[in-house]
C-alpha positions in Angstrom: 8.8 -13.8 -22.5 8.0 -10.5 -21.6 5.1 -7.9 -22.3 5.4 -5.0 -24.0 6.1 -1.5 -22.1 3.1 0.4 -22.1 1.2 3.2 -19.5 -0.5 0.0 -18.1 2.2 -2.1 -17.6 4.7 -1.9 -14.3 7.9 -2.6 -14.2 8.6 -4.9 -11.5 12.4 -5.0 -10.0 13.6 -7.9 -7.9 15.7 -9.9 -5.6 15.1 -13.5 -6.1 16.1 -15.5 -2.9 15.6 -19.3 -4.2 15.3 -22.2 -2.0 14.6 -20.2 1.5 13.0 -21.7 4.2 9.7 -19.6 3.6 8.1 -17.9 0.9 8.6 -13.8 1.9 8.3 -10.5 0.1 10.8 -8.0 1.0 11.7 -4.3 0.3 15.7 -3.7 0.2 16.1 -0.1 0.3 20.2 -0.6 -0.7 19.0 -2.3 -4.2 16.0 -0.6 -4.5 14.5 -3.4 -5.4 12.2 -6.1 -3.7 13.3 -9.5 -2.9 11.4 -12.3 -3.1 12.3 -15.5 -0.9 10.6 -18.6 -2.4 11.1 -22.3 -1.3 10.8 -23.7 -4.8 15.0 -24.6 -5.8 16.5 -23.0 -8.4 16.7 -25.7 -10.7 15.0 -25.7 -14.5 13.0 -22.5 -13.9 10.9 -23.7 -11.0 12.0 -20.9 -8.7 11.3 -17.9 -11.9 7.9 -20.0 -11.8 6.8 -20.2 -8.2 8.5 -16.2 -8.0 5.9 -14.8 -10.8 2.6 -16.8 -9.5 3.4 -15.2 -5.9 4.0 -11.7 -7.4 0.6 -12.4 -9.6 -1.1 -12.8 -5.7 0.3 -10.3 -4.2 -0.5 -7.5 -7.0 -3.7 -9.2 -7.3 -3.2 -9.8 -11.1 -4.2 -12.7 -13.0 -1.5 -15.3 -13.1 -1.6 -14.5 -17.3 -1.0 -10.9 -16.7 2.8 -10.8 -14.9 5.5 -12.4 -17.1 9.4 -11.7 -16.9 11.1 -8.6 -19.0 14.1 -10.2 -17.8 14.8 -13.7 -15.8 17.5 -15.9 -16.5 19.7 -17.3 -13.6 21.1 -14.1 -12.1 19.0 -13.1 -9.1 18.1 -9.8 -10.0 15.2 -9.9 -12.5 12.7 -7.6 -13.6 9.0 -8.2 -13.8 6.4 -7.3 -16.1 2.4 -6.7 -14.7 0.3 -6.1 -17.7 -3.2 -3.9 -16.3 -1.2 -1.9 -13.3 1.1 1.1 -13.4 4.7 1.0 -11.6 3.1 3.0 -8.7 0.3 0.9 -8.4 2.5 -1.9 -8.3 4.5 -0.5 -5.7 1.3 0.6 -3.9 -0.2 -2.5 -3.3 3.1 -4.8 -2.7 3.7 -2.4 0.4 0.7 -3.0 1.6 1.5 -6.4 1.7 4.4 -5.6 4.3 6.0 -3.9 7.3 7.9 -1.0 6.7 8.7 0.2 9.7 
């Protein structure tokens, strides 16, 4: 689990909201963090899993290329996406919402 830290490699914090009645991307400017509502349950993993192939969409990386620097069952985790850089990163997930 987890890619090394290098200048192509962002650092991804977020919220996970498991189980929610839709899957959502979300900026919370109190965390500073994004928070990600999936429908998968958080039961054996299935909601880290669904989490890291919707971040892969939405920063338009390959599915291989985003892994968890840390997971577990707490809901703040950090992401790993191998080919982008943190503002990148940040770049195109607010492009894929509403922040006004």
């Amino acid at each position: 689990m987890g890619h090394p830290r290098g200048p192509s490699v962002a650092q991804v914090r977020i919220w996970v909201k498991p189980g929610s009645a839709a899957d959502a991307l979300a900026w919370d400017p109190w965390r500073k963090r994004w928070v990600v509502s999936c429908r998968a349950p958080p039961v054996g993993g299935a909601a880290n899993r669904a989490v890291a192939a919707m971040m892969a969409d939405w920063l338009g990386l390959p599915r291989p290329s985003v892994d968890w620097a840390q997971a577990g069952s707490s809901p703040s985790k950090v992401l790993s996406a191998e080919g982008i850089s943190d503002a990148e990163a940040d770049r195109r997930l607010r492009s894929r919402i509403d922040l006004s």
